[in-house]
KEKE-125109 format. One record per residue (C-alpha): residue number from 1; x, y, z. Coordinates in Angstrom, 3 decimals, always signed. Example, Ala and Ser with C-alpha at 12.3 -4.5 7.8 and 13.67 -1.06 7.14 Angstrom:
atom n: 1 c1: +12.300 c2: -4.500 c3: +7.800
atom n: 2 c1: +13.670 c2: -1.060 c3: +7.140
//
This chain:
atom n: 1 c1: +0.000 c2: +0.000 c3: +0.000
atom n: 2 c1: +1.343 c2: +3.597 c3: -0.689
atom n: 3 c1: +1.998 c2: +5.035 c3: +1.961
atom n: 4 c1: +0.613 c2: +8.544 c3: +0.806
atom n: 5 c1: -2.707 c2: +7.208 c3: +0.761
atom n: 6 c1: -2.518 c2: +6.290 c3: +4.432
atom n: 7 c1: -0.677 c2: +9.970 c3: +4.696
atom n: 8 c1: -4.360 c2: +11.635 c3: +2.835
atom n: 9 c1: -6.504 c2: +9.181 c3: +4.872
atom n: 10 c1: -4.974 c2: +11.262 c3: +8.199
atom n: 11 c1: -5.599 c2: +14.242 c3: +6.442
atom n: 12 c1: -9.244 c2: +13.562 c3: +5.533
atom n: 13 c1: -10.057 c2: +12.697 c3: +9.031
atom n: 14 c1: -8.294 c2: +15.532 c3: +10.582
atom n: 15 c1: -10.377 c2: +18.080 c3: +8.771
atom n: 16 c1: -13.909 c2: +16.368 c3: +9.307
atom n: 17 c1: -14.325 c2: +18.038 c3: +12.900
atom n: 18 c1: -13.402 c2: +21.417 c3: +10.978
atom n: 19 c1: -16.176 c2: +20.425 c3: +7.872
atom n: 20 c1: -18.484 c2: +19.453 c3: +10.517
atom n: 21 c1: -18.034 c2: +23.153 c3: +12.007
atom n: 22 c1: -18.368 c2: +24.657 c3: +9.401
atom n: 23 c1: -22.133 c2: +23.325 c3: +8.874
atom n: 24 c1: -22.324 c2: +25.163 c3: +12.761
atom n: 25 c1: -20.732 c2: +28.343 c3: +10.940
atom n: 26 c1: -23.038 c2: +28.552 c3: +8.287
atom n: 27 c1: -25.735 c2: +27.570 c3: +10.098
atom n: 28 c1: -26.845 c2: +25.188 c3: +7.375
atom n: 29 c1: -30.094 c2: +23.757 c3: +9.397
atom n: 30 c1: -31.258 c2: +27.375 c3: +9.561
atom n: 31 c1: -30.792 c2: +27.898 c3: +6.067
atom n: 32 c1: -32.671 c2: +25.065 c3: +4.830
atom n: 33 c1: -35.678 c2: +25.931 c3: +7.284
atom n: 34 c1: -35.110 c2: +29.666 c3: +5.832
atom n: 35 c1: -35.381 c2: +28.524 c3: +2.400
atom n: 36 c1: -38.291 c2: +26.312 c3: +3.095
atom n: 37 c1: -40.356 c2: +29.307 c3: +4.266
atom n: 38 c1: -38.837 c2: +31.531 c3: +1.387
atom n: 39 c1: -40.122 c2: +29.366 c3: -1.460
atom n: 40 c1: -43.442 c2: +28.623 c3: +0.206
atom n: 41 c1: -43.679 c2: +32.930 c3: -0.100
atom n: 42 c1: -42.860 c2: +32.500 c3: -3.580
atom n: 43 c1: -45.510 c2: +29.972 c3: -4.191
atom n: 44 c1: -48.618 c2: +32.182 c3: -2.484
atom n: 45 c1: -50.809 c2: +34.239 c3: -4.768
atom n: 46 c1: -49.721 c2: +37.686 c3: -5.877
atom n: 47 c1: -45.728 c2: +36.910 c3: -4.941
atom n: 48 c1: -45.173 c2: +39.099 c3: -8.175
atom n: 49 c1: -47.615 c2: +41.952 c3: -7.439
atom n: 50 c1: -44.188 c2: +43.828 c3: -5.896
atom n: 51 c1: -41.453 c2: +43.196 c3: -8.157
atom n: 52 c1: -38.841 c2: +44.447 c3: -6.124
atom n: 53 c1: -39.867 c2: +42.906 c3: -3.186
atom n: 54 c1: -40.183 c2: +39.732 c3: -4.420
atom n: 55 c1: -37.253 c2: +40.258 c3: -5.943
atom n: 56 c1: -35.147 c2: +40.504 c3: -2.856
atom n: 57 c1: -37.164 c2: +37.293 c3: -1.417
atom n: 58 c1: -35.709 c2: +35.878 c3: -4.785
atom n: 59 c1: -31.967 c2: +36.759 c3: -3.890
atom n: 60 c1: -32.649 c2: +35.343 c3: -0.543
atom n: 61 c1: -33.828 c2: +32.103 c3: -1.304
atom n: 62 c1: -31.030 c2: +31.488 c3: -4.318
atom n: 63 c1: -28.338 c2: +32.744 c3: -1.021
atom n: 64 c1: -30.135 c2: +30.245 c3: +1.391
atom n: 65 c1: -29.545 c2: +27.672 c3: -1.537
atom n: 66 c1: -26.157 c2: +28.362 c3: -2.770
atom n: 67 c1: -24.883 c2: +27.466 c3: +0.995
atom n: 68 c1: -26.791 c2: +24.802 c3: +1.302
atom n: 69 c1: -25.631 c2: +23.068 c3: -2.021
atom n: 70 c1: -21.860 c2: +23.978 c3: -1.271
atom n: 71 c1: -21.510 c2: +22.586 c3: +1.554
atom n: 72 c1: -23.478 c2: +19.013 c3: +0.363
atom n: 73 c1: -21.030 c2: +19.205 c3: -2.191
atom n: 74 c1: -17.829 c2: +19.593 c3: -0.041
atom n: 75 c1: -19.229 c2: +17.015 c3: +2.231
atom n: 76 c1: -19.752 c2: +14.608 c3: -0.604
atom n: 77 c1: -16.018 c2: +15.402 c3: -1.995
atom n: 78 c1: -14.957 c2: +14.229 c3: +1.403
atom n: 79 c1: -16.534 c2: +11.063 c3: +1.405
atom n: 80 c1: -15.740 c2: +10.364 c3: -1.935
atom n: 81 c1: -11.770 c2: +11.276 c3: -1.105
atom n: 82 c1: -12.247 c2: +9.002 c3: +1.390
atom n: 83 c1: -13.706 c2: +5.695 c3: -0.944
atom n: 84 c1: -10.652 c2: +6.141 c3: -2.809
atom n: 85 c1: -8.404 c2: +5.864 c3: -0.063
atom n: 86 c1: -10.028 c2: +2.767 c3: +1.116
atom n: 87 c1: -10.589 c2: +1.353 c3: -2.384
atom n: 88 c1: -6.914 c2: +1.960 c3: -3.017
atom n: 89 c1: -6.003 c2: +0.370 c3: +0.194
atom n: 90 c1: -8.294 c2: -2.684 c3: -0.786
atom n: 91 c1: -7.126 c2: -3.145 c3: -4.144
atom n: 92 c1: -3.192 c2: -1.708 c3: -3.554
atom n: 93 c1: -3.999 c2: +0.549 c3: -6.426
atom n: 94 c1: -1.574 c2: +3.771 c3: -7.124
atom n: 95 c1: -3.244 c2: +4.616 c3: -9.916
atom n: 96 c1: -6.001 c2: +6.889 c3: -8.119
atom n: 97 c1: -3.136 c2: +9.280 c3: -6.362
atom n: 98 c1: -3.389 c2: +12.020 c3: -8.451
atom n: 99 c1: -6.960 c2: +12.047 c3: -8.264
atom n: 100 c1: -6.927 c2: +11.900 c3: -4.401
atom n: 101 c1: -4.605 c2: +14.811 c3: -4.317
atom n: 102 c1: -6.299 c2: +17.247 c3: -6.852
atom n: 103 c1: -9.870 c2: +16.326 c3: -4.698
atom n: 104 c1: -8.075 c2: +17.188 c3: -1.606
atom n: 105 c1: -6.661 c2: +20.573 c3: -2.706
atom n: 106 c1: -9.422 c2: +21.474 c3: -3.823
atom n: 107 c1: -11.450 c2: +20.423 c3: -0.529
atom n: 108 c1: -9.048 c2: +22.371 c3: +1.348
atom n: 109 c1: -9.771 c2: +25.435 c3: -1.030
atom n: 110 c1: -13.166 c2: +24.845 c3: -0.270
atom n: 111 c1: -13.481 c2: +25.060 c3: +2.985
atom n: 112 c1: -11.042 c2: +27.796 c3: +3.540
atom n: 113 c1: -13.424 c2: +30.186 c3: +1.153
atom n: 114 c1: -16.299 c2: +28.601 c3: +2.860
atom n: 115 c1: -14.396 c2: +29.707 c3: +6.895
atom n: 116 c1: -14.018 c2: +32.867 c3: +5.359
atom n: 117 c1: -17.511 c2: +33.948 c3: +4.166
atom n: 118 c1: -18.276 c2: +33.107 c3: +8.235
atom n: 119 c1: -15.871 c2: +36.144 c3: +8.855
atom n: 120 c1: -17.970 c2: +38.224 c3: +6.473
atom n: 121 c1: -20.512 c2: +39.798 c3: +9.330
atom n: 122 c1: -20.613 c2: +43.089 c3: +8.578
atom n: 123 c1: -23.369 c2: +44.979 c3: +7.744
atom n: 124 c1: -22.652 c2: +45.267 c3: +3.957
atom n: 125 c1: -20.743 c2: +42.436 c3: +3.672
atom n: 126 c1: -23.461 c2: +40.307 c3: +1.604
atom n: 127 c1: -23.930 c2: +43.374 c3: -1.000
atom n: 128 c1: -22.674 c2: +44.159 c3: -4.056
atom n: 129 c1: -19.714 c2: +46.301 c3: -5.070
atom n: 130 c1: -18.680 c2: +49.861 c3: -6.171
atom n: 131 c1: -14.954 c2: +49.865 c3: -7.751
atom n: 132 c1: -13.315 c2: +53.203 c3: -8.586
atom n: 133 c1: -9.981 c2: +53.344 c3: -10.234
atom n: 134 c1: -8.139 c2: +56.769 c3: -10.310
atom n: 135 c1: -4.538 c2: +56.794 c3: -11.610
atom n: 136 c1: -2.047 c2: +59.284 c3: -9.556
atom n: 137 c1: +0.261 c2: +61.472 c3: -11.015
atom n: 138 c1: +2.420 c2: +60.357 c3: -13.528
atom n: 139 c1: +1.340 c2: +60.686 c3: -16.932
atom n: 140 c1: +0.993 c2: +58.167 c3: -19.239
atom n: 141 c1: +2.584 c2: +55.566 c3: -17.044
atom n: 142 c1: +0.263 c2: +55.963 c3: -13.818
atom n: 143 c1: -2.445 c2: +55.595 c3: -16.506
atom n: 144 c1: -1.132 c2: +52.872 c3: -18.066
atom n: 145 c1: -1.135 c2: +51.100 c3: -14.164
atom n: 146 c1: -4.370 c2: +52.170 c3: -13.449
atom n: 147 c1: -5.801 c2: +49.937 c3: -16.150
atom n: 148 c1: -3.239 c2: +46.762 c3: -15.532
atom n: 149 c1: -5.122 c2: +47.205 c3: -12.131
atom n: 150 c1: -8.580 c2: +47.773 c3: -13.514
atom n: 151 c1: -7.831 c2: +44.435 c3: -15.684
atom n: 152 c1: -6.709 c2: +42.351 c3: -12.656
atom n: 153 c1: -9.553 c2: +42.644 c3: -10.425
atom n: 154 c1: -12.133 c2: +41.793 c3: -13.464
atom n: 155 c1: -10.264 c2: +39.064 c3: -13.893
atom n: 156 c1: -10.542 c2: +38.330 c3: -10.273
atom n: 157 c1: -14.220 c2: +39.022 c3: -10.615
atom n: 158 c1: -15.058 c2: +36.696 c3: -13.420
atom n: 159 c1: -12.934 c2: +33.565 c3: -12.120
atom n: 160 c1: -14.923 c2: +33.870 c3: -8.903
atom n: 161 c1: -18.377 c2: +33.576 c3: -11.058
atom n: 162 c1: -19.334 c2: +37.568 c3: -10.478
atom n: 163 c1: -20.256 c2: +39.756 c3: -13.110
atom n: 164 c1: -19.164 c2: +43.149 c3: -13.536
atom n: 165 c1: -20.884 c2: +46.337 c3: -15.476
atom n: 166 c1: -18.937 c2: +49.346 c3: -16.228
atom n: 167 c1: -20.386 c2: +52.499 c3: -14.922
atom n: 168 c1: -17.896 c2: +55.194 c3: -16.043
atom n: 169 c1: -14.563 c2: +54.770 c3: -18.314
atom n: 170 c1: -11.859 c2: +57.656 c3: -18.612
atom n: 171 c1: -9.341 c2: +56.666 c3: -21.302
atom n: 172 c1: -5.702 c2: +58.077 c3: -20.379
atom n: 173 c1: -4.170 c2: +60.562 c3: -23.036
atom n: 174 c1: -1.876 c2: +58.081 c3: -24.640
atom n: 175 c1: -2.611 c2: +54.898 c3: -22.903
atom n: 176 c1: -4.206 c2: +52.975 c3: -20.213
atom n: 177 c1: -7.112 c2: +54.940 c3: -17.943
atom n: 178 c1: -7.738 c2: +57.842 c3: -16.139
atom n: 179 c1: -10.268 c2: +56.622 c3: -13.983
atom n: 180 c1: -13.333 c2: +53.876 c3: -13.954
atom n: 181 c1: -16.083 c2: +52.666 c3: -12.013
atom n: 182 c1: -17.517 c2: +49.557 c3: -12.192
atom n: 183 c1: -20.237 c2: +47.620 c3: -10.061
atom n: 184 c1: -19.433 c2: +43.922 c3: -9.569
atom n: 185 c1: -22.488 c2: +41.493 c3: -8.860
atom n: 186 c1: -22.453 c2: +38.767 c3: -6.643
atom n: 187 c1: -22.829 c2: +37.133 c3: -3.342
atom n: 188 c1: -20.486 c2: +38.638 c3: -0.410
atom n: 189 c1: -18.638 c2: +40.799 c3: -3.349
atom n: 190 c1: -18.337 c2: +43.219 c3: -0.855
atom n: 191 c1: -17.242 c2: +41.477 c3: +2.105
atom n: 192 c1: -14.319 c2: +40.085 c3: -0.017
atom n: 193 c1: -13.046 c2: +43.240 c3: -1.542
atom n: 194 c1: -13.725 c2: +45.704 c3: +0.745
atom n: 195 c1: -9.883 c2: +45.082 c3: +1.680
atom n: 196 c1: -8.618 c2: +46.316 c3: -1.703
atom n: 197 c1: -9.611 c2: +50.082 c3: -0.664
atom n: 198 c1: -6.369 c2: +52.032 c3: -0.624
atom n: 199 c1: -3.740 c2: +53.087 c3: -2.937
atom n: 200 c1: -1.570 c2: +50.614 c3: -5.027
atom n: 201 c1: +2.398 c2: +51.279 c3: -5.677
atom n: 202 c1: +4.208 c2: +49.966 c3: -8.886
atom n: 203 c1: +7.819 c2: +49.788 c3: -9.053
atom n: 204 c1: +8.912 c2: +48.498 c3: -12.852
atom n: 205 c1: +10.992 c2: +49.240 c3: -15.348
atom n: 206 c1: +8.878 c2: +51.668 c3: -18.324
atom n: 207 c1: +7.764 c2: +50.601 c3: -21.430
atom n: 208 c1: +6.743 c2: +54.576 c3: -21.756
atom n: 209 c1: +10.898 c2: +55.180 c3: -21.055
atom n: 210 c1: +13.198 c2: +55.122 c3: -24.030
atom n: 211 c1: +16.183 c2: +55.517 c3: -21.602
atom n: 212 c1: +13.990 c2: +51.642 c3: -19.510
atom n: 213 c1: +14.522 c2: +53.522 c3: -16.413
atom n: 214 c1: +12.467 c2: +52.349 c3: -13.556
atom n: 215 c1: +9.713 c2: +54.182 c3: -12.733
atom n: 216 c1: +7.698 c2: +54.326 c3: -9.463
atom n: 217 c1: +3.325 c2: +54.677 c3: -10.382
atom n: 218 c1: +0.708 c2: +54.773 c3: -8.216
atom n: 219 c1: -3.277 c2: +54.132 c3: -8.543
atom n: 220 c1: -6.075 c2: +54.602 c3: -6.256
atom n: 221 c1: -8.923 c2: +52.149 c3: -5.377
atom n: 222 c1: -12.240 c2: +52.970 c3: -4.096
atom n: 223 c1: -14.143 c2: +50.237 c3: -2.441
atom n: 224 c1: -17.684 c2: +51.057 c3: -1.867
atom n: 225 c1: -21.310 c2: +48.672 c3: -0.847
atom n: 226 c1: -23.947 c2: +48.942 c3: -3.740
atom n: 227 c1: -26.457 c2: +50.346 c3: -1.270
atom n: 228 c1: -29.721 c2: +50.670 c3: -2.790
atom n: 229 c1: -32.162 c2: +53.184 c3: -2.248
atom n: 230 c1: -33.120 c2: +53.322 c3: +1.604
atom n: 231 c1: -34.520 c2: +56.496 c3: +3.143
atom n: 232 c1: -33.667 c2: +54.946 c3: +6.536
atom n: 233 c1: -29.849 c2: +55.039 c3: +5.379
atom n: 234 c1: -30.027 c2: +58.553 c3: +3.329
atom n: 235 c1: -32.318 c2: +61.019 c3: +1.052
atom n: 236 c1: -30.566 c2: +62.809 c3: -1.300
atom n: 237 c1: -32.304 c2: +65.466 c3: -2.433
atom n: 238 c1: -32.423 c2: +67.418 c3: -5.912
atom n: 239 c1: -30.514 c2: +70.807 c3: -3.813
atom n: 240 c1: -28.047 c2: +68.692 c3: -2.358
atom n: 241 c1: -26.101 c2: +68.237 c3: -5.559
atom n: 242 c1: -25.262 c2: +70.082 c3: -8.820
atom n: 243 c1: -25.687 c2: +67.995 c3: -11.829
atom n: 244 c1: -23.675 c2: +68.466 c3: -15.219
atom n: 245 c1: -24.432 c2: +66.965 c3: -17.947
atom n: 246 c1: -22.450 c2: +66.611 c3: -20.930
atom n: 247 c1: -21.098 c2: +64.378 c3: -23.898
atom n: 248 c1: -19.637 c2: +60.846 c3: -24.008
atom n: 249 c1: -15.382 c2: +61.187 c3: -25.034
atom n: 250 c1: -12.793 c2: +59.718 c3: -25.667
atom n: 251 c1: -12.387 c2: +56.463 c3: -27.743
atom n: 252 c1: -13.869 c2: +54.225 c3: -25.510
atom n: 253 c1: -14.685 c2: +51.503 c3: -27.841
atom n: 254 c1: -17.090 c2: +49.041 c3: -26.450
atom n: 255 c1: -16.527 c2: +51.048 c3: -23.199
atom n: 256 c1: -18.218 c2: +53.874 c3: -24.126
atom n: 257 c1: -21.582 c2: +54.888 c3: -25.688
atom n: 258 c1: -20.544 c2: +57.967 c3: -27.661
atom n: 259 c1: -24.610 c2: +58.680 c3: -28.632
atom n: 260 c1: -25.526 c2: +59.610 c3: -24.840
atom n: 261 c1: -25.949 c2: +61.715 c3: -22.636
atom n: 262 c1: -23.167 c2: +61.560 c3: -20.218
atom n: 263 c1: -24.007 c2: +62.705 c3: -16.310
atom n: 264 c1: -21.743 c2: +64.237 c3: -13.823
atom n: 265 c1: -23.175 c2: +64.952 c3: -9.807
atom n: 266 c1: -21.221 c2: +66.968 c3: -7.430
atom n: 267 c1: -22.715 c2: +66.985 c3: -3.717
atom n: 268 c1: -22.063 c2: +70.418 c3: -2.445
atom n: 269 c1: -21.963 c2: +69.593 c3: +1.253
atom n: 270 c1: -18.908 c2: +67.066 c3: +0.801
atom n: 271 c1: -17.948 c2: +67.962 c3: -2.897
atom n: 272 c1: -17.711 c2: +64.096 c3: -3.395
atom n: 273 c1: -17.861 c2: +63.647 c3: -7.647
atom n: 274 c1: -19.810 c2: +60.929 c3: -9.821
atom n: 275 c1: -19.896 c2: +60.473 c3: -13.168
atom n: 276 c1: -21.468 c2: +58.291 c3: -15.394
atom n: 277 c1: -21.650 c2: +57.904 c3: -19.233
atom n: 278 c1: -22.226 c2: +54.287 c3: -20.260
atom n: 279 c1: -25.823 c2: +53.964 c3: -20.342
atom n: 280 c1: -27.845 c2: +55.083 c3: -23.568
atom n: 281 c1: -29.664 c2: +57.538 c3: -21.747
atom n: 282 c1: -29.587 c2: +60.563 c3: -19.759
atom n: 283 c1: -32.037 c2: +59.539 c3: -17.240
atom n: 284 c1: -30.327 c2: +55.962 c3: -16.590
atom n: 285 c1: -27.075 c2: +57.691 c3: -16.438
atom n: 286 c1: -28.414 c2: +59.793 c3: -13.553
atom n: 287 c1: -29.884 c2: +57.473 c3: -11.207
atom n: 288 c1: -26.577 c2: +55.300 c3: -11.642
atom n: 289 c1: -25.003 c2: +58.430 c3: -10.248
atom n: 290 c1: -27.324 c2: +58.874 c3: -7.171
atom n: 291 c1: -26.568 c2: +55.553 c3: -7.160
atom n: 292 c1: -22.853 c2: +55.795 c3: -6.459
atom n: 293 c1: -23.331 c2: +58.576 c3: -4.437
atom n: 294 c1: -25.662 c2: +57.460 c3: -2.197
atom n: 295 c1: -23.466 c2: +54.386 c3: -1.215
atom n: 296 c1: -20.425 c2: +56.690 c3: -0.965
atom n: 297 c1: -22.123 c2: +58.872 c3: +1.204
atom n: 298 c1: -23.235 c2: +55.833 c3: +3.306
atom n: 299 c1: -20.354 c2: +54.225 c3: +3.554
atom n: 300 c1: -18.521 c2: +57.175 c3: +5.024
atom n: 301 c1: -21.446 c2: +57.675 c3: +7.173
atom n: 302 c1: -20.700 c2: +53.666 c3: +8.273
atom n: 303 c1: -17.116 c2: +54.037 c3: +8.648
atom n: 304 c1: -16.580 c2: +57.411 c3: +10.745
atom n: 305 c1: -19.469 c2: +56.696 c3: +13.236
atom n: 306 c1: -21.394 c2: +60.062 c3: +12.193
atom n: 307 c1: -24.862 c2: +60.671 c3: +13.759
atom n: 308 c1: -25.975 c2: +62.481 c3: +9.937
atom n: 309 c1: -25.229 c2: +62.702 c3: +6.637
atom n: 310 c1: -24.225 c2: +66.455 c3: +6.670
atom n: 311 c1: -21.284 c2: +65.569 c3: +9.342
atom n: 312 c1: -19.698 c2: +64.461 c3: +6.203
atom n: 313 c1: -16.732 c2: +66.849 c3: +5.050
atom n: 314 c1: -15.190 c2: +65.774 c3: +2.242
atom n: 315 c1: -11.359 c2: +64.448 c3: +2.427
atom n: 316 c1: -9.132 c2: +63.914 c3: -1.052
atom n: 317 c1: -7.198 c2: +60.736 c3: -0.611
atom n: 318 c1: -3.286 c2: +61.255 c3: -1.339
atom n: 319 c1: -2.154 c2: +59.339 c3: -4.216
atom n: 320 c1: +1.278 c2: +59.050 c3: -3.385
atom n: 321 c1: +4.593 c2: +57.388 c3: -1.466
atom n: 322 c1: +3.682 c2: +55.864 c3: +2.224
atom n: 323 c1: +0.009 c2: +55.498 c3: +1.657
atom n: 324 c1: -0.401 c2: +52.613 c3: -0.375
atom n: 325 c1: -1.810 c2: +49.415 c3: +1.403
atom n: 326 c1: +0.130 c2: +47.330 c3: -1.282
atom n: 327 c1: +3.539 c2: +46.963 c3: -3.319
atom n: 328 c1: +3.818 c2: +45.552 c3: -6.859
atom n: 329 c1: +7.564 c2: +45.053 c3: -7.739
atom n: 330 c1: +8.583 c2: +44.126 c3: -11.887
atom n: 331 c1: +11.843 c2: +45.046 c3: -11.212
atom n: 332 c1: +14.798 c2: +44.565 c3: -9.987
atom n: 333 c1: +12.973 c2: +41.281 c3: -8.258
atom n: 334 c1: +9.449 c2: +40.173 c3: -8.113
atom n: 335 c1: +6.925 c2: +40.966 c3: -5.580
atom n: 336 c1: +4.146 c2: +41.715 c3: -4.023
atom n: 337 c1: +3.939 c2: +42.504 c3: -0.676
atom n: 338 c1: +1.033 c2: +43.571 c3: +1.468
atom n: 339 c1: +1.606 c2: +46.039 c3: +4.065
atom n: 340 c1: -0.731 c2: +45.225 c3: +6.392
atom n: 341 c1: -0.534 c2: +41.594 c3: +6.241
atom n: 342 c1: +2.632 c2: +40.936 c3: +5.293
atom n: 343 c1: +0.881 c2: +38.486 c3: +2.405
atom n: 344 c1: +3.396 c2: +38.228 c3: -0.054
atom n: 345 c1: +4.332 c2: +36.411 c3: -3.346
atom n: 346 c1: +6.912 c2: +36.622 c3: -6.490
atom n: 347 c1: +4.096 c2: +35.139 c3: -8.617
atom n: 348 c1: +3.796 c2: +38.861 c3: -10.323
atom n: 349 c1: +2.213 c2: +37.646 c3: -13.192
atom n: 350 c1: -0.352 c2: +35.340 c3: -11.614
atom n: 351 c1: -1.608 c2: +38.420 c3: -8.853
atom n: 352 c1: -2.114 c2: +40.811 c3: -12.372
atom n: 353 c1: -3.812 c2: +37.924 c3: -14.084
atom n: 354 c1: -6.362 c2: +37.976 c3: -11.015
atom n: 355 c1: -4.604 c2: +35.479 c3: -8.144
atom n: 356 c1: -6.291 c2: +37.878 c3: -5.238
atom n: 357 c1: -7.651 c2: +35.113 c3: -3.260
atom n: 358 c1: -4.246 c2: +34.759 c3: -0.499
atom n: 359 c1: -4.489 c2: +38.660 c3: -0.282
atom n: 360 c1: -8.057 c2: +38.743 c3: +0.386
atom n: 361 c1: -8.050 c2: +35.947 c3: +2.652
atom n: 362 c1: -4.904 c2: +37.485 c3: +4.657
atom n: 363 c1: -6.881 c2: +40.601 c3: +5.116
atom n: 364 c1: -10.165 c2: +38.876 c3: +6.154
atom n: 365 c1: -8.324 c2: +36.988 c3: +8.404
atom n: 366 c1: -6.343 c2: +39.609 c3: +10.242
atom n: 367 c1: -9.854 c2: +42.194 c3: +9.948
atom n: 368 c1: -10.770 c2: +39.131 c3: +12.639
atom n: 369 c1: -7.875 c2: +38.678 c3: +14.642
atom n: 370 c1: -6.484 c2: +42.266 c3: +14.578
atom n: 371 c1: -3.116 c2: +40.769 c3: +14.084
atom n: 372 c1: -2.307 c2: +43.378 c3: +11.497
atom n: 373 c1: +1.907 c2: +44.141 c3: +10.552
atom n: 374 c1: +3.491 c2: +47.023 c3: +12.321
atom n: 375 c1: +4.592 c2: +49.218 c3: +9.845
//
């Protein structure tokens, strides 16, 4: 008998007790008596006679579900890693080892994502997510970063099953963007990117330099919950902001829709700034404003403890040296570094191609141990 099978058979039943947690975590007896009542709402008369209520009943009974059917299936993977091992002991088989090590991994992977989402408590966590990108100074090259980050976390997005819809698109001058915002859809898209917030610090050597000197760039990222409209949260009123309207620019390509009209709100009690210019009319371009506004104004509300919206005064985050929350080194060596964390890797090319998870995870993680780095 190999003795790597009897090595995964020690592994498989050292991480039951922490699979059969995790059905504590999750709570998955309450979610099946949740979704129980939740379709028998969608199944009485007149369920659709409030489409956005029942639309949120909707969302609630796919979430219920969704947990449910992961964890059947992570619970099945470990019985069936577990056959193997004993089929493989019964018949002194090798020939199932690779498939016994690629269904553990990916257990493992699992249930790590799986302890994680039981960190995600927070009030937003569950919602949706505003992304802003804004390059710093630097020309052509900060620009040119700003979209190899802009690129990376849609990546991210669509290997994780979330969509994403582009809200606003600023080409740069020459290359690469000025600034975006996009809204990514999805369960707990939120809770695992509200981490990302901060500014970003390239060190490379320039493709934009004929002399290939290195060059230092630096992007910011605004991490924001979608938070729909919710007079209990905040009203926005037509006074409290100027609008501007104006036309669609730049060659945007599929990115832009050069034919509408394009909508820019400033709130005059913070001077926060939206624009959007994607949507084929004026109107739809407007409420996606009040949209991100709202949810800006929210958040901030959320994170600085305020008693009322017009506490807010309005701060401009520093693009520059010493505030970024993470390093992204091309040159002379490879790395990224986290400095918060300490997460690291030399896999450059796999973190731009949308290899997030260890940073996000690292972040969760010390968000709920407050074991952050000294800097």
């Amino acid at each position: 008998m190999n003795i790597e099978f009897d090595a995964y058979k020690q592994k498989l039943n050292d991480v039951k007790p922490a699979l059969d947690d995790l059905a504590n975590s999750l709570n998955i007896e309450g979610q099946k008596n949740e979704l129980e009542r939740l379709q028998a709402m969608q199944e009485a008369p007149g369920f659709w006679d409030n489409p956005e209520k029942s639309q949120k009943i909707v969302m609630q009974a796919k979430s219920a579900e969704n947990k449910i059917e992961t964890y059947k299936k992570m619970q099945s993977s470990w019985e069936d890693l577990m056959t193997i091992c004993e089929m493989a002991e019964e018949l002194d088989d090798d020939s199932m080892l690779d498939e016994l090590k690629e269904g553990f991994e990916k257990l493992s992977s699992d249930m790590e994502r799986c302890r994680l989402q039981t960190l995600l408590t927070g009030r937003y966590d569950s919602y949706n997510v505003l992304m802003s990108f804004q390059s710093g100074a630097g020309g052509t090259e900060a620009q040119d970063w700003c979209q190899m980050l802009y690129r990376m976390y849609t990546r991210w997005a669509e290997a994780h099953g979330y969509t994403y819809k582009i809200m606003d698109y600023q080409e740069g001058d020459e290359a690469g963007l000025k600034s975006a915002n996009i809204l990514i859809e999805g369960e707990n898209a939120y809770g695992f990117l509200k981490g990302e917030n901060g500014v970003h610090r390239l060190v490379r050597v320039s493709p934009f330099d004929a002399n290939a000197r290195r060059q230092t760039s630096f992007a910011a990222i605004e991490v924001i919950p979608d938070i729909q409209d919710d007079s209990n949260d905040v009203e926005i009123r037509a006074e409290d902001y100027e609008m501007q309207v104006f036309r669609s620019s730049g060659a945007g390509g599929q990115h832009i829709n050069k034919t509408s009209s394009a909508v820019r709100l400033i709130h005059k009690a913070t001077g926060i700034v939206v624009s959007c210019q994607t949507e084929r009319s004026q109107f739809q371009n407007k409420e996606n404003c009040l949209r991100m506004l709202r949810s800006k104004l929210v958040e901030i509300k959320e994170r600085e403890h305020l008693d009322k919206i017009s506490d807010i005064k309005g701060v401009q985050q520093k693009i520059e040296w010493g505030s970024q929350i993470r390093n992204y080194v091309f040159m002379p060596y490879t790395l990224v570094k986290d400095t918060r964390t300490g997460c690291e890797t030399s896999n450059v090319n796999a973190v731009m191609d949308g290899a997030l998870d260890p940073f996000i995870n690292a972040y969760l993680t010390c968000a709920a141990t407050g074991n952050w780095v000294t800097k």
